[in-house]
N, CA, C, O and CB atoms as a CASP TS submission, in Angstrom:
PFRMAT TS
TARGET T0000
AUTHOR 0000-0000-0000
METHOD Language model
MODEL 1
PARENT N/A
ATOM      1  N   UNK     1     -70.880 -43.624  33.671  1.00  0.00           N
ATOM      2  CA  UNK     1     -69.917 -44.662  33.974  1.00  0.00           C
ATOM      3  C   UNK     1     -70.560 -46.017  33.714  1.00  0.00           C
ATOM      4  O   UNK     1     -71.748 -46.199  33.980  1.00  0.00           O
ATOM      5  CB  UNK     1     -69.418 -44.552  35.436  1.00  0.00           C
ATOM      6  N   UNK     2     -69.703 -47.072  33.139  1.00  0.00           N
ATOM      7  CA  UNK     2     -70.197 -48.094  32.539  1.00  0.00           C
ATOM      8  C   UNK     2     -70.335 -48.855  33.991  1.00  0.00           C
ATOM      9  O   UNK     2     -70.025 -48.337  35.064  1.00  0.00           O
ATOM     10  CB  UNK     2     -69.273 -48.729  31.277  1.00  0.00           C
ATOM     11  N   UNK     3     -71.015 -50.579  33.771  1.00  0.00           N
ATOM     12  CA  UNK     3     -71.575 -50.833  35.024  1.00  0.00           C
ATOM     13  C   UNK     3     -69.905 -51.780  35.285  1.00  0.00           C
ATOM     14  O   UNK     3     -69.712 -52.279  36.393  1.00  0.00           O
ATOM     15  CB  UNK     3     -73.448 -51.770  35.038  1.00  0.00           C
ATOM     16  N   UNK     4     -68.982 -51.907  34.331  1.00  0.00           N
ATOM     17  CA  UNK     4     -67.787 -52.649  34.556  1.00  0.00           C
ATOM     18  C   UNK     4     -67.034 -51.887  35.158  1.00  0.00           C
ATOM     19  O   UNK     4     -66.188 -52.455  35.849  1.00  0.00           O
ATOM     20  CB  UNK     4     -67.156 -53.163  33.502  1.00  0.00           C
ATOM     21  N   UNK     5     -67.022 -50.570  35.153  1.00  0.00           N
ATOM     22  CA  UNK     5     -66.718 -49.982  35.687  1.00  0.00           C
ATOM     23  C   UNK     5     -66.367 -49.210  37.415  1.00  0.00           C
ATOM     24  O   UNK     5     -65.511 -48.617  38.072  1.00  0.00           O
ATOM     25  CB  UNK     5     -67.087 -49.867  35.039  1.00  0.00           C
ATOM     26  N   UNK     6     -67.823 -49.797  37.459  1.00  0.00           N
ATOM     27  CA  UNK     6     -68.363 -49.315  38.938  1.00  0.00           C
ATOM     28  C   UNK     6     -67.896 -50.960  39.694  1.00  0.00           C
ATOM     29  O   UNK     6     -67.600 -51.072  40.884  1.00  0.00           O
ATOM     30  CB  UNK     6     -70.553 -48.791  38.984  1.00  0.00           C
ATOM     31  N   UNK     7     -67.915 -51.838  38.943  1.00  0.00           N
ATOM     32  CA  UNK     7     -67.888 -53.478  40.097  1.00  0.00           C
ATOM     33  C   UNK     7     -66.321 -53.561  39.808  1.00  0.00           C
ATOM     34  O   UNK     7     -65.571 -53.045  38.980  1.00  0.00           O
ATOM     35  CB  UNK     7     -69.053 -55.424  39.412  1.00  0.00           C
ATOM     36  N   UNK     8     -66.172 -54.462  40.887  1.00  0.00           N
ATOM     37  CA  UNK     8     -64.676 -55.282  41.058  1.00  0.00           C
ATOM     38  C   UNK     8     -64.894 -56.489  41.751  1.00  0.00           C
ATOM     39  O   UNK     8     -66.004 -56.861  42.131  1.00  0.00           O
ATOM     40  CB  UNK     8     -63.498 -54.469  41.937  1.00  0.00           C
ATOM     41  N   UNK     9     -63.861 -57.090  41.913  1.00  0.00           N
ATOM     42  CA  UNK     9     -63.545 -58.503  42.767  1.00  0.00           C
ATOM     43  C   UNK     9     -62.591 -58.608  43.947  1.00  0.00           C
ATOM     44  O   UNK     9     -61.416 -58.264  43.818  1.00  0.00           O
ATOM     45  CB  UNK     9     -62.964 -59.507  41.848  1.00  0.00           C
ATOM     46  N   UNK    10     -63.018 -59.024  44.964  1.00  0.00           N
ATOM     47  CA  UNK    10     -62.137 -58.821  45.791  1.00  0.00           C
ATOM     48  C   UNK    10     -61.827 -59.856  46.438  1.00  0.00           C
ATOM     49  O   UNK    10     -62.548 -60.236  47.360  1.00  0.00           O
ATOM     50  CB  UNK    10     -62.378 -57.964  46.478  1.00  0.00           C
ATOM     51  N   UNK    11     -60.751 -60.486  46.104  1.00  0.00           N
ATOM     52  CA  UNK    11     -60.056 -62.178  46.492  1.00  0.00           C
ATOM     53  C   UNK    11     -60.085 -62.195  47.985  1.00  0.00           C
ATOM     54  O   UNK    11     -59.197 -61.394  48.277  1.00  0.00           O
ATOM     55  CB  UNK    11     -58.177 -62.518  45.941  1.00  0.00           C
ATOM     56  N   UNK    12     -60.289 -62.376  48.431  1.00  0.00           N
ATOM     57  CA  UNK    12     -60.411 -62.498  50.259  1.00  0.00           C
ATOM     58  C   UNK    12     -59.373 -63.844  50.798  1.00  0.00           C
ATOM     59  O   UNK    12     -59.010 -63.828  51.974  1.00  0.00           O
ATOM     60  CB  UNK    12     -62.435 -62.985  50.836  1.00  0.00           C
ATOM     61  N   UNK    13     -58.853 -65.172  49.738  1.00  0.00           N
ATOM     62  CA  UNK    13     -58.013 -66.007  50.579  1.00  0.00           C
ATOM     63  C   UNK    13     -56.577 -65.426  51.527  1.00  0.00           C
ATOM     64  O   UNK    13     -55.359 -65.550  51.396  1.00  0.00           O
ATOM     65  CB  UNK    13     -57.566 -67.037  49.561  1.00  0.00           C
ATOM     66  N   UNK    14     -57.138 -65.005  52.136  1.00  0.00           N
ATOM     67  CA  UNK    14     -56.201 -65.182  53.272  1.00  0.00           C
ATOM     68  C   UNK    14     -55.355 -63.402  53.009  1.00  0.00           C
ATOM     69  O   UNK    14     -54.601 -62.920  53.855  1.00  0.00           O
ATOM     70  CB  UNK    14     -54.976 -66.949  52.999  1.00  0.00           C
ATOM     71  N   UNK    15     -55.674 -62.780  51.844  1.00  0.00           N
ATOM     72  CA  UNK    15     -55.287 -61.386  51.803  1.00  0.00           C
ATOM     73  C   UNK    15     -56.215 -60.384  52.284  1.00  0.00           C
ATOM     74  O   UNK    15     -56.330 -59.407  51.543  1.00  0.00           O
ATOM     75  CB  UNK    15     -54.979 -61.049  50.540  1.00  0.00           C
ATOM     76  N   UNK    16     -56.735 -60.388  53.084  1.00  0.00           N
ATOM     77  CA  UNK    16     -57.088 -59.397  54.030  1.00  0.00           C
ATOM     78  C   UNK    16     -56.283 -59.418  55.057  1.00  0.00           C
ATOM     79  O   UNK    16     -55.735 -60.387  55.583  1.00  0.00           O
ATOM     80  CB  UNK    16     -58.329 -59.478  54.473  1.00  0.00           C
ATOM     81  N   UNK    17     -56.213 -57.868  55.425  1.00  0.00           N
ATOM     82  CA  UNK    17     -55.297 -57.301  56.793  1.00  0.00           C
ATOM     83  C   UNK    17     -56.284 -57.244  58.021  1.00  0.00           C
ATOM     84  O   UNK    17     -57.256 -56.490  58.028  1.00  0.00           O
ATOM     85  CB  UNK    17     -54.603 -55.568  56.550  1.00  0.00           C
ATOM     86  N   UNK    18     -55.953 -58.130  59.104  1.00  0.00           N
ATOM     87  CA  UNK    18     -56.917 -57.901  60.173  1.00  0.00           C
ATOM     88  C   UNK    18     -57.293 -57.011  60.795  1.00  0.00           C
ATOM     89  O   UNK    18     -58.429 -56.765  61.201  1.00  0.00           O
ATOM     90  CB  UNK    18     -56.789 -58.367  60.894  1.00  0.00           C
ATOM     91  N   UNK    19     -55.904 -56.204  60.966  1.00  0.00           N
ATOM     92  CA  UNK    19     -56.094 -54.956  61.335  1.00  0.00           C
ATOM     93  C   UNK    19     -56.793 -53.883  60.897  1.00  0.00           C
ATOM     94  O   UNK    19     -56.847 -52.776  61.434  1.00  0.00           O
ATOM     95  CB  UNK    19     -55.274 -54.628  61.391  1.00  0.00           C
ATOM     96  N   UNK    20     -57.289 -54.219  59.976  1.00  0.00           N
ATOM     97  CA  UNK    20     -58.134 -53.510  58.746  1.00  0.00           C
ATOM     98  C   UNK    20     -59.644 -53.848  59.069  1.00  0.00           C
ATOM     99  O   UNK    20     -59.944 -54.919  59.596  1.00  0.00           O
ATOM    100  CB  UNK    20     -57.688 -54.166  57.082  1.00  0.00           C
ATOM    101  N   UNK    21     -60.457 -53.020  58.777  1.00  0.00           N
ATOM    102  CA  UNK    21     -62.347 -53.396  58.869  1.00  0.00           C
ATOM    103  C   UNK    21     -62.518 -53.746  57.515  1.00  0.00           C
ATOM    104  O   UNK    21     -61.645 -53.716  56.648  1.00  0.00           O
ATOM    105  CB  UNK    21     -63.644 -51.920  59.306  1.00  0.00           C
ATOM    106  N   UNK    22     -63.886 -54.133  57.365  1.00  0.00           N
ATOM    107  CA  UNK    22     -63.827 -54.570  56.279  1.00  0.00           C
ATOM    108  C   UNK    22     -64.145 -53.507  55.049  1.00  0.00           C
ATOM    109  O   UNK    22     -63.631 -53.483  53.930  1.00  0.00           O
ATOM    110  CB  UNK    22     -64.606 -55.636  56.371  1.00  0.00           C
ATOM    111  N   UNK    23     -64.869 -52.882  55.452  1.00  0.00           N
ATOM    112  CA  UNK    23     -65.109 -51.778  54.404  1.00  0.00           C
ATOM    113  C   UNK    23     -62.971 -51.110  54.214  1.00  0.00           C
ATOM    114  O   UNK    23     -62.407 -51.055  53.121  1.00  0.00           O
ATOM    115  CB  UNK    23     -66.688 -50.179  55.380  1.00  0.00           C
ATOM    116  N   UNK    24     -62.385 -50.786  55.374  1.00  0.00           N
ATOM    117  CA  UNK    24     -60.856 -50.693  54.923  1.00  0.00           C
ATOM    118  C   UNK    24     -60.500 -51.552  53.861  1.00  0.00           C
ATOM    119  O   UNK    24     -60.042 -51.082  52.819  1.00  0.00           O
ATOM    120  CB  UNK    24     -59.898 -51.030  56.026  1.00  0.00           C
ATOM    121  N   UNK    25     -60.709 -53.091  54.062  1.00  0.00           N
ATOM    122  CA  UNK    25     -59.822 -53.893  53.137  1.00  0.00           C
ATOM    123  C   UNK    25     -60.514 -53.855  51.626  1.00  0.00           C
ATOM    124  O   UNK    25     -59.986 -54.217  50.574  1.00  0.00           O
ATOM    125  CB  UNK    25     -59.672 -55.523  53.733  1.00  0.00           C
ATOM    126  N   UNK    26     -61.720 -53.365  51.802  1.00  0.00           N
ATOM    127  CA  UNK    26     -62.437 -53.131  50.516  1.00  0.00           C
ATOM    128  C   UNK    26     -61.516 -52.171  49.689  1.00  0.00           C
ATOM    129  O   UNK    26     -60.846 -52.454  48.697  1.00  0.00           O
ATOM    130  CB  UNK    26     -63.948 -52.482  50.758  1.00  0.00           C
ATOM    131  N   UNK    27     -61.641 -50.971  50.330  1.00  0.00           N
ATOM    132  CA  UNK    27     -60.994 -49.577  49.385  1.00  0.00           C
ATOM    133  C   UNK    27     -59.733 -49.299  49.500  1.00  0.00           C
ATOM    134  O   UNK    27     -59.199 -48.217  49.261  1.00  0.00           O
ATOM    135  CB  UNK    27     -61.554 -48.196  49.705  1.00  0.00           C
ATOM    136  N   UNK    28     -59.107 -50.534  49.968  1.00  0.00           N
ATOM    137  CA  UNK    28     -57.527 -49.840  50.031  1.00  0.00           C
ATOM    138  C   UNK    28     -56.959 -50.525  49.150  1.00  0.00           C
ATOM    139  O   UNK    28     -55.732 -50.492  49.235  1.00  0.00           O
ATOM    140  CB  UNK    28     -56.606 -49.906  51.403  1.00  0.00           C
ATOM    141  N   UNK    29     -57.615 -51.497  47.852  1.00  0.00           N
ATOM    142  CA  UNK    29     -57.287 -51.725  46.549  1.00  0.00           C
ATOM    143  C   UNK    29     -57.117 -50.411  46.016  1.00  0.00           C
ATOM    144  O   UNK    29     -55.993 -49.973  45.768  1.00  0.00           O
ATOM    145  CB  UNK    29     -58.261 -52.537  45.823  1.00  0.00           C
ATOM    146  N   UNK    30     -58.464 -49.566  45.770  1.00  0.00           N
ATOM    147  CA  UNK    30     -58.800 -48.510  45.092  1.00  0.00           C
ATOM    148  C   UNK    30     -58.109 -47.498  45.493  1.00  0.00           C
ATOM    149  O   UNK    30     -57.805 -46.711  44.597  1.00  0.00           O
ATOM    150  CB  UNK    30     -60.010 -48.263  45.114  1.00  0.00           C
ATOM    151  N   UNK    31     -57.682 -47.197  46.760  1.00  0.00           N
ATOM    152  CA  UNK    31     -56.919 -46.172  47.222  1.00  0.00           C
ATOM    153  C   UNK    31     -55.611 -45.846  47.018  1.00  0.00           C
ATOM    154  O   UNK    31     -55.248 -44.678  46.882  1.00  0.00           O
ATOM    155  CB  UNK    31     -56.984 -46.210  48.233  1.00  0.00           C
ATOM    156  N   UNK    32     -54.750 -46.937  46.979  1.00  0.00           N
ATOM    157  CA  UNK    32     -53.100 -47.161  47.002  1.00  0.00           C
ATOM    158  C   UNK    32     -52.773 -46.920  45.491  1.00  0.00           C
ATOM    159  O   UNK    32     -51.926 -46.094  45.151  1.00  0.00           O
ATOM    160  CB  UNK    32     -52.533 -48.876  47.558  1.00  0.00           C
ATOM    161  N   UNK    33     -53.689 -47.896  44.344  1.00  0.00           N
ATOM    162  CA  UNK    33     -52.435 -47.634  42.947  1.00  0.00           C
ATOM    163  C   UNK    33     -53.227 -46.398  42.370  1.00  0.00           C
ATOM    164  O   UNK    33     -52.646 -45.682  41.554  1.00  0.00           O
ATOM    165  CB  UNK    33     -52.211 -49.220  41.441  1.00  0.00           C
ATOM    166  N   UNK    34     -54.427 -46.128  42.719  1.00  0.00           N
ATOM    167  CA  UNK    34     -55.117 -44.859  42.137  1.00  0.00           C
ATOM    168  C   UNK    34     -55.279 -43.522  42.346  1.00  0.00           C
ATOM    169  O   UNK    34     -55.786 -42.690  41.593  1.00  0.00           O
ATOM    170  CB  UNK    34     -56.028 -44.999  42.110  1.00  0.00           C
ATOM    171  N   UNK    35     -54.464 -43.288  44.220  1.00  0.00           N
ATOM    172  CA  UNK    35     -54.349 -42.266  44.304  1.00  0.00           C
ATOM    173  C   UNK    35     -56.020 -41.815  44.843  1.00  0.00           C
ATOM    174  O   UNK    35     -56.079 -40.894  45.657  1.00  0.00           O
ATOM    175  CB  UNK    35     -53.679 -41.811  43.037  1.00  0.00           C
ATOM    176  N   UNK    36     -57.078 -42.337  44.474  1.00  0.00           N
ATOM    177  CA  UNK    36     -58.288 -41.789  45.355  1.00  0.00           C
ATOM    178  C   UNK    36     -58.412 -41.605  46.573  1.00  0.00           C
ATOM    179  O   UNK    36     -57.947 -42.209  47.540  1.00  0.00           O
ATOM    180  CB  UNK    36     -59.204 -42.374  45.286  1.00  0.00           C
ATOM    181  N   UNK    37     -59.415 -40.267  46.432  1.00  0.00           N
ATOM    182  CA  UNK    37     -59.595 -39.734  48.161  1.00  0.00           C
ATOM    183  C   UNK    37     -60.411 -40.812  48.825  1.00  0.00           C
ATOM    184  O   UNK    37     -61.394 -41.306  48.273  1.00  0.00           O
ATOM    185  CB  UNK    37     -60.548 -38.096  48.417  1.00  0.00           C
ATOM    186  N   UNK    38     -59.971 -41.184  50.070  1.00  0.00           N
ATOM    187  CA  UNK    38     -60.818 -42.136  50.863  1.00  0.00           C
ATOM    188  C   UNK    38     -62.060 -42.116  50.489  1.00  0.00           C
ATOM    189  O   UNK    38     -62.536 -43.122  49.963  1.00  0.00           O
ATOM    190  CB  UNK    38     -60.826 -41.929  52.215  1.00  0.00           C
ATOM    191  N   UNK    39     -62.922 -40.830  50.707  1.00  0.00           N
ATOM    192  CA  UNK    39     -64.177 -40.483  50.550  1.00  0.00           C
ATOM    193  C   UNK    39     -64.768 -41.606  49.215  1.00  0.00           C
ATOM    194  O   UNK    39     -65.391 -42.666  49.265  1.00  0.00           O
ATOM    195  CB  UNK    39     -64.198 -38.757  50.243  1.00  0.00           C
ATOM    196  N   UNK    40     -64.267 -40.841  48.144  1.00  0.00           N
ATOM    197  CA  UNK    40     -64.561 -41.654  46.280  1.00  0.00           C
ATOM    198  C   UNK    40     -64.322 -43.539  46.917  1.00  0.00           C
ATOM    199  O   UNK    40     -65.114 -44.482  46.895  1.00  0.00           O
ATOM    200  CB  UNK    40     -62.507 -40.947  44.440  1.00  0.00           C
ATOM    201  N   UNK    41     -63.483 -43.481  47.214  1.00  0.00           N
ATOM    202  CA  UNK    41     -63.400 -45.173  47.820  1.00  0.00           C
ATOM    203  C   UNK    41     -64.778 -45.792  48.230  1.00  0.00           C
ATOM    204  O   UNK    41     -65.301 -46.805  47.766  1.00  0.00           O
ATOM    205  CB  UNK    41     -62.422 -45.294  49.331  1.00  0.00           C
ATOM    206  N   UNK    42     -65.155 -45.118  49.013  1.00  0.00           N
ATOM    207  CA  UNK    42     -66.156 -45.742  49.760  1.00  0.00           C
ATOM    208  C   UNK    42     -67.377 -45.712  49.121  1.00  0.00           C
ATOM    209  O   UNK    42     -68.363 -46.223  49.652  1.00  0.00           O
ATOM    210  CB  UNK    42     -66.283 -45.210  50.990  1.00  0.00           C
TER
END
């Protein structure tokens, strides 16, 4: 796997869910349009 692959960006103004931890608001980009198991998320 390429290294563009493995990184992302994660805009933080004001779109994080509080209710959420932070490692949550991390992988629930990756989780929702991709269908990955929590686990692969993290």
């Amino acid at each position: 796997m390429r290294a563009e692959e493995r990184m992302g960006i994660l805009f933080q103004r004001g779109a994080l869910f509080s209710s959420l931890s932070v490692l949550d608001n991390g992988a629930l980009p990756l989780i929702e349009p991709t269908a990955l198991a929590c686990s692969a998320a993290e």
